[in-house]
C-alpha positions as CSV (number, residue, x, y, z in Angstrom):
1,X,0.0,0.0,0.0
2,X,1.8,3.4,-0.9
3,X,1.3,6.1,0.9
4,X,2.8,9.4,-0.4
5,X,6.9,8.4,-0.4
6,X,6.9,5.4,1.1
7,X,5.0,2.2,1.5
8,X,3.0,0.8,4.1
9,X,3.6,-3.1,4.1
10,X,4.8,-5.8,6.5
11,X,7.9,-6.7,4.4
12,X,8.8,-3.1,4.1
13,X,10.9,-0.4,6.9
14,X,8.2,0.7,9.4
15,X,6.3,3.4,9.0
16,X,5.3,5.5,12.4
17,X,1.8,6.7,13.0
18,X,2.5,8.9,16.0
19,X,1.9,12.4,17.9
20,X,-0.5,12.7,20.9
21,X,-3.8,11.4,22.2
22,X,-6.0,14.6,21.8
23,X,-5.4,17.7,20.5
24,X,-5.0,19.7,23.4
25,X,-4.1,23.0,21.8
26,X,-3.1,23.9,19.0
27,X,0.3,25.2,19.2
28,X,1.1,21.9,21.6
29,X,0.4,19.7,18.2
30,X,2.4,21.8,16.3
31,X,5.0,21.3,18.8
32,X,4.7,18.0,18.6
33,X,4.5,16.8,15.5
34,X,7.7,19.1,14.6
35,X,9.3,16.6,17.0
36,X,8.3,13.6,15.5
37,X,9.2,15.0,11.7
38,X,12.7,15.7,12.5
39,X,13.4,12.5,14.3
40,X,11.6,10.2,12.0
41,X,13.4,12.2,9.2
42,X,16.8,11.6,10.7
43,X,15.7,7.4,11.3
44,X,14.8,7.9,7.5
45,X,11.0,6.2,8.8
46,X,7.9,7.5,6.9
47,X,5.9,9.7,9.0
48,X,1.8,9.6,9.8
49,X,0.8,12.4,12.6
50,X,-2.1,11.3,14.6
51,X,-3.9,13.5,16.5
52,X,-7.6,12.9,17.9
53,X,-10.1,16.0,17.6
54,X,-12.5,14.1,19.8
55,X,-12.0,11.6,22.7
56,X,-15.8,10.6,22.7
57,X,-15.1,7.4,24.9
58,X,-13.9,8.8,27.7
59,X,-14.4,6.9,31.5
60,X,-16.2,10.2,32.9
61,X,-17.8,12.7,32.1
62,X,-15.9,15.3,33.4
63,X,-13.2,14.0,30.9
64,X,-11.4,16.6,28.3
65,X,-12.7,15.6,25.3
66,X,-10.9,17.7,23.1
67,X,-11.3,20.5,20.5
68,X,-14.2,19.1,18.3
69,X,-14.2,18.3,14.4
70,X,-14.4,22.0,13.4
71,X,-11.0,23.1,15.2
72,X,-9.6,20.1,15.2
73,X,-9.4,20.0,11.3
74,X,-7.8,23.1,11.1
75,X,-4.8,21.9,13.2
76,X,-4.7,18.8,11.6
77,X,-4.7,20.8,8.2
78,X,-2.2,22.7,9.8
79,X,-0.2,20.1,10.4
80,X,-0.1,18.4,7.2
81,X,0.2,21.7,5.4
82,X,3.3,22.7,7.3
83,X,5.2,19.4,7.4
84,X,4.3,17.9,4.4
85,X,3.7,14.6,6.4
86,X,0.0,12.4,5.9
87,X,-2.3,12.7,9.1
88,X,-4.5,10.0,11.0
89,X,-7.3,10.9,13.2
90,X,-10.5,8.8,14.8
91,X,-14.3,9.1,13.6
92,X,-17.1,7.9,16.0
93,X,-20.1,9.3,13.4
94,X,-20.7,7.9,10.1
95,X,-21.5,11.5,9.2
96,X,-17.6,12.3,10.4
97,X,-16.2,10.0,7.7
98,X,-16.4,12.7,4.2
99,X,-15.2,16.0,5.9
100,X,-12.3,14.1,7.9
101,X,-11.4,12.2,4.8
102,X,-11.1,15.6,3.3
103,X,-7.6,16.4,5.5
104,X,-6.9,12.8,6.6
105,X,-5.4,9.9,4.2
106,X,-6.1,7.7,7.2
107,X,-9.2,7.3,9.0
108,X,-9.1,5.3,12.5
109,X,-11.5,3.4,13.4
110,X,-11.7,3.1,17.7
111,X,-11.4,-0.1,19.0
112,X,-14.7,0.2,20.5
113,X,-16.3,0.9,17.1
114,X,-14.7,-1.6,14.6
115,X,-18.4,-3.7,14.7
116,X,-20.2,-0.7,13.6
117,X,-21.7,-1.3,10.5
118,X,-22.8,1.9,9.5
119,X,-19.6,4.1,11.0
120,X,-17.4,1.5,8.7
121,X,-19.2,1.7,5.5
122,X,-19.3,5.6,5.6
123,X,-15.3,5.2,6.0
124,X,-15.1,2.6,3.2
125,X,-16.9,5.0,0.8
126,X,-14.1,8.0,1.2
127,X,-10.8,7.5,-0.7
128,X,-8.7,6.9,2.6
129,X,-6.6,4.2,4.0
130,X,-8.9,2.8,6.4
131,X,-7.4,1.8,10.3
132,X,-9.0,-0.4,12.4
133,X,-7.9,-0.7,16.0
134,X,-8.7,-4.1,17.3
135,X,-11.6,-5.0,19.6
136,X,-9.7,-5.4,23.8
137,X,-13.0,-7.9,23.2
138,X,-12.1,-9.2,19.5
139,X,-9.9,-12.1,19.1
140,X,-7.5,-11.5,16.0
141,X,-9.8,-14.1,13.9
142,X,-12.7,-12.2,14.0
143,X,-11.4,-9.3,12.4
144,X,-12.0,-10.7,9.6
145,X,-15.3,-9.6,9.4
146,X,-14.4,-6.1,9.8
147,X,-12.0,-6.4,7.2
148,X,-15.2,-8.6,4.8
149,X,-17.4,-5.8,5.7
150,X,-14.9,-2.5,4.3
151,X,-14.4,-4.4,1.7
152,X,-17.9,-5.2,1.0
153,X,-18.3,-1.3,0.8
154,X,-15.7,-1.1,-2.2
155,X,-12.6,0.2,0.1
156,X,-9.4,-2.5,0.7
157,X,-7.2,-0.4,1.7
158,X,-6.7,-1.4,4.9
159,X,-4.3,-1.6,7.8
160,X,-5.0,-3.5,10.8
161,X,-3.8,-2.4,14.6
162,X,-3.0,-4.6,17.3
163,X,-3.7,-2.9,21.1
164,X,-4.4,-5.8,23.5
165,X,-6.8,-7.4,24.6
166,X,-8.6,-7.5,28.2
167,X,-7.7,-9.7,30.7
168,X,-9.6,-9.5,33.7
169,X,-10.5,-6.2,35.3
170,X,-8.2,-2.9,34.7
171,X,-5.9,-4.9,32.5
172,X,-5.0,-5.8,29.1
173,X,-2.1,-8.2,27.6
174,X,-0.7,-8.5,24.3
175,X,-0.4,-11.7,22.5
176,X,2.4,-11.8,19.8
177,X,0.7,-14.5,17.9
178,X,-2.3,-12.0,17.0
179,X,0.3,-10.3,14.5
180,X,1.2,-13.6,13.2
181,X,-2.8,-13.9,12.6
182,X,-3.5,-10.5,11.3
183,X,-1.0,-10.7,8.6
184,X,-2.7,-13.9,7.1
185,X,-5.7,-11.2,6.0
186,X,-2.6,-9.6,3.7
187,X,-2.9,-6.6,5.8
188,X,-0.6,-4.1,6.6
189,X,-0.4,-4.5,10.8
190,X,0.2,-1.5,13.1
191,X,0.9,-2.4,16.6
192,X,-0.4,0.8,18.6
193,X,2.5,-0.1,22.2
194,X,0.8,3.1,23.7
195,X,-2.8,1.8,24.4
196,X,-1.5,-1.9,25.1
197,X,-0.3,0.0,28.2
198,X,-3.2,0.3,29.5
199,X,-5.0,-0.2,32.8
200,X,-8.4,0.5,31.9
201,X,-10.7,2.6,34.3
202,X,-7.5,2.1,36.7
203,X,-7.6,5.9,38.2
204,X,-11.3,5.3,39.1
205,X,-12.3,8.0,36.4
206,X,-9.7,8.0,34.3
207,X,-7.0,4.9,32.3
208,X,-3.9,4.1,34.3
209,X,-1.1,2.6,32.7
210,X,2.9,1.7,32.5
211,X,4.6,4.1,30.2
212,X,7.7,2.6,32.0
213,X,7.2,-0.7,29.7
214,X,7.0,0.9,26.3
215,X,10.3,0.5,24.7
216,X,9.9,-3.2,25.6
217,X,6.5,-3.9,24.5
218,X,7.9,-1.8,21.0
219,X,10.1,-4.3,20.3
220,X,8.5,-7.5,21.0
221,X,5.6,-6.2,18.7
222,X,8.1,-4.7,16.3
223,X,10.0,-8.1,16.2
224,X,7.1,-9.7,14.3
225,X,7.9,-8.0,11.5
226,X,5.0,-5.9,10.7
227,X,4.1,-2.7,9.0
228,X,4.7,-0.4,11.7
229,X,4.5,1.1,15.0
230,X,1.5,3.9,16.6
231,X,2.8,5.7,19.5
232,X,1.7,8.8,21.5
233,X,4.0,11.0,23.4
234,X,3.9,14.3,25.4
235,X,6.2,16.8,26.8
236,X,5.1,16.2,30.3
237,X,2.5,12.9,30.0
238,X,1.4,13.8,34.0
239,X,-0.1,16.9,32.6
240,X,-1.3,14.9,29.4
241,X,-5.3,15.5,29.4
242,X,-5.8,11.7,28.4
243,X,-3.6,8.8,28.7
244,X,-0.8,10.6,30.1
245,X,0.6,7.2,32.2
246,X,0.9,5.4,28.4
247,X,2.2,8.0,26.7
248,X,6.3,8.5,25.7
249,X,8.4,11.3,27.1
250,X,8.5,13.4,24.0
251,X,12.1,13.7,25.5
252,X,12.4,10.2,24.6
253,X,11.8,10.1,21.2
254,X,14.8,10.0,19.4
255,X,16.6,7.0,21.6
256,X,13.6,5.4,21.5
257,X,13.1,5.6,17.6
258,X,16.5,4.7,16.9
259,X,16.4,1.5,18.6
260,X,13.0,0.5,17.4
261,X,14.4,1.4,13.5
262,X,17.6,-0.7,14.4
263,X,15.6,-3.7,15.5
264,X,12.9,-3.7,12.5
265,X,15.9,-3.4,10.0
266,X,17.5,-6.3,11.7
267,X,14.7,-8.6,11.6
268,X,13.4,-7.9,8.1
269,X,17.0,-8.1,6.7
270,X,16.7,-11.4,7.8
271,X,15.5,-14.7,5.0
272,X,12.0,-15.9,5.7
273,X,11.0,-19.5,6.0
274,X,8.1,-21.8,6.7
275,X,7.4,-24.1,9.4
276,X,5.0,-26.5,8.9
């Protein structure tokens, strides 16, 4: 699947879908996403900014949502404009998908919203790369369905992202054969490490999780070689407004990159074979 200057695939260098949870301001993304283009431009990694204009599945109600479609458009326009880089954002209304497809070559699909029949065929009928997050409640087989029912609206371009699944209360685990499983739908696979750190509903009235495992979790998704890597990162996560205790250290970025780039070059340099 190309995508601009590079190529979105599981046999091809990673590609980064990355920036922050929600669009807290706008000057904060721009901050942001300046960070990520010069470091993924010095890993030579292509480059997707994802930013979310609306967090509509937050635990309370008192949650920061974020700026709304209108605003959060513009930045993401913004964005794009000013670093020449494709952007990714969520829809959670079918009515969402035509004016975000407008800005956005990829449209995500939340986790929560993958089953949706009507949310996914008004994303299928836009001309952008579709992402679904996994269901925390789908096993990896079952996305085939999602994937049957895009395509059934006329759209296969598809990438599919790995974020865990639940296990118990407050808690979610990642199983490294899902990627093995995904990639039999000859699907590009994204594994988001951010929201696989999750301890869901673990501050009461807010997501808890353990930011201090993400260059782990990176590379034992990243050593399945797939198509790429989503990760969210903030200057100071324990201000973040959502999912601050998942989210990178934007101080972090470049060490963090350069060992994930080492370690996907590494392992798709290596020959392929078949056990039966």
């Amino acid at each position: 699947m190309k995508l601009r200057n590079f190529d979105i695939d599981n046999s091809e260098p990673m590609i980064l879908m990355g920036g922050m949870n929600v669009l807290e301001s706008r000057d904060l993304a721009m901050n942001v996403a300046e960070k990520f283009k010069e470091v993924t431009d010095k890993n030579d990694i292509g480059y997707i900014f994802k930013g979310s204009f609306d967090k509509a599945n937050r635990s309370s109600i008192g949650s920061f949502r974020g700026p709304g479609i209108d605003e959060g458009l513009k930045i993401l326009q913004e964005i794009s404009n000013t670093f020449d880089i494709p952007v990714i954002t969520d829809i959670h209304e079918p009515e969402q998908a035509i004016p975000v497809s407008e800005i956005c070559e990829v449209i995500q699909i939340p986790a929560f919203l993958a089953r949706q029949t009507d949310l996914v065929r008004a994303a299928a009928q836009t001309k952008s790369i579709i992402q679904f997050k996994k269901p925390q409640f789908l096993s990896a087989q079952e996305m085939a369905n999602v994937v049957e029912k895009c395509e059934s609206a006329g759209n296969k371009n598809i990438t599919l992202c790995e974020r865990g699944n639940s296990f118990g209360y407050n808690n979610l685990v990642v199983d490294t054969l899902n990627f093995q499983i995904l990639k039999k739908f000859l699907k590009p696979v994204i594994f988001d490490v951010t929201h696989s750190l999750q301890l869901p509903g673990g501050l009461g009235t807010s997501t808890d999780g353990r930011r201090e495992f993400v260059l782990s979790l990176a590379k034992a998704g990243m050593s399945q070689s797939i198509a790429g890597l989503f990760l969210e990162a903030h200057p100071n996560p324990d201000e973040a407004k959502c999912d601050g205790p998942c989210a990178l250290p934007l101080s972090c970025l470049d060490e963090f990159l350069t060992q994930i780039k080492d370690l996907d070059d590494f392992i798709k340099n290596q020959n392929n074979f078949e056990i039966k």
